[in-house]
C-alpha positions as CSV (number, residue, x, y, z in Angstrom):
1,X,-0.5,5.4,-1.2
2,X,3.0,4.0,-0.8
3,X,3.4,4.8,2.3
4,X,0.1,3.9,3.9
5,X,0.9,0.2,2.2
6,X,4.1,-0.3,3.8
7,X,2.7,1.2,6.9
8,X,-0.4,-1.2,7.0
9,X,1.8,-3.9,6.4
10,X,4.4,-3.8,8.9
11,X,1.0,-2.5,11.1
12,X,0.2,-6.1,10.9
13,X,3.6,-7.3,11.1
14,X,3.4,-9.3,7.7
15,X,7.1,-9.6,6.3
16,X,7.5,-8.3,3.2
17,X,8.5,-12.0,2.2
18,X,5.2,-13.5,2.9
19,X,2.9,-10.4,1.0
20,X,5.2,-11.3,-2.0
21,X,4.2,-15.2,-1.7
22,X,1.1,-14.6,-1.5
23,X,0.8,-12.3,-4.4
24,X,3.1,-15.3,-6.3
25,X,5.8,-12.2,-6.7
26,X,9.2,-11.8,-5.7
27,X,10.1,-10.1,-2.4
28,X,12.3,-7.8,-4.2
29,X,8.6,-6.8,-6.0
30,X,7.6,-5.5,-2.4
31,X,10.9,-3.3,-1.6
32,X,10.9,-1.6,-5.5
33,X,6.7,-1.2,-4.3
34,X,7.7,0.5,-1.2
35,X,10.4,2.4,-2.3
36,X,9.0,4.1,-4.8
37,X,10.8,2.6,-8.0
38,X,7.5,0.9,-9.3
39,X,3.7,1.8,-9.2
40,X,0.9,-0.3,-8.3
41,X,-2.0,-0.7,-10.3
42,X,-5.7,-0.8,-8.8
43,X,-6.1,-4.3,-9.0
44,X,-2.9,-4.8,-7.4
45,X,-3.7,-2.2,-5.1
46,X,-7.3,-3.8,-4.2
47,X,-5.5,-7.5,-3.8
48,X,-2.8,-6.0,-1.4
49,X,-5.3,-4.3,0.6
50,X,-7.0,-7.9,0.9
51,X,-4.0,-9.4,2.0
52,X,-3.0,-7.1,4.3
53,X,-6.1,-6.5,5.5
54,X,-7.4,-2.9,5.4
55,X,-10.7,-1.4,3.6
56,X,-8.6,-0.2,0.3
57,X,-12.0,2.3,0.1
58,X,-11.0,3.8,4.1
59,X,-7.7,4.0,2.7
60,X,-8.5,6.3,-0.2
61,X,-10.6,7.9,1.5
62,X,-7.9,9.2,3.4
63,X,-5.4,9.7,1.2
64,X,-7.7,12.3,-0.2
65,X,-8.7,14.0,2.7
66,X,-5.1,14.6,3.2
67,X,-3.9,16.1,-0.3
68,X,-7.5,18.4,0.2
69,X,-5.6,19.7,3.4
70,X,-2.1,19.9,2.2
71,X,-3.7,21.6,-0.8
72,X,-5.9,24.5,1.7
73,X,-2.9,25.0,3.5
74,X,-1.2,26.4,0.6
């Protein structure tokens, strides 16, 4: 899910910066985000999906369809 934020976003070319304004957070809030070194909750998930600009439903969609195939490859 990280990944396909961070991927949307600089998909859009939105600096990291201005996402973190907008959601009245620091920009440091955004790099921990995409690093890894904090989660994001669904309401945080469903606002940055607004701001960015992506169907946050698409998007889960597809994260699952990919775990289902990593998980019949095995």
């Amino acid at each position: 899910m990280i990944k396909l934020l961070k991927d949307e976003r600089q998909r859009k070319g939105i600096r990291q910066a201005t996402l973190a304004k907008q959601m009245k957070k620091q920009q440091n809030w955004i790099s921990r985000l995409e690093k890894g070194d904090r989660r994001v909750d669904v309401c945080q998930f469903l606002q940055l999906a607004d701001l960015i600009g992506f169907d946050p439903v698409e998007a889960l969609r597809t994260i699952d369809a990919a775990k289902n195939n990593k998980r019949n490859r095995r």
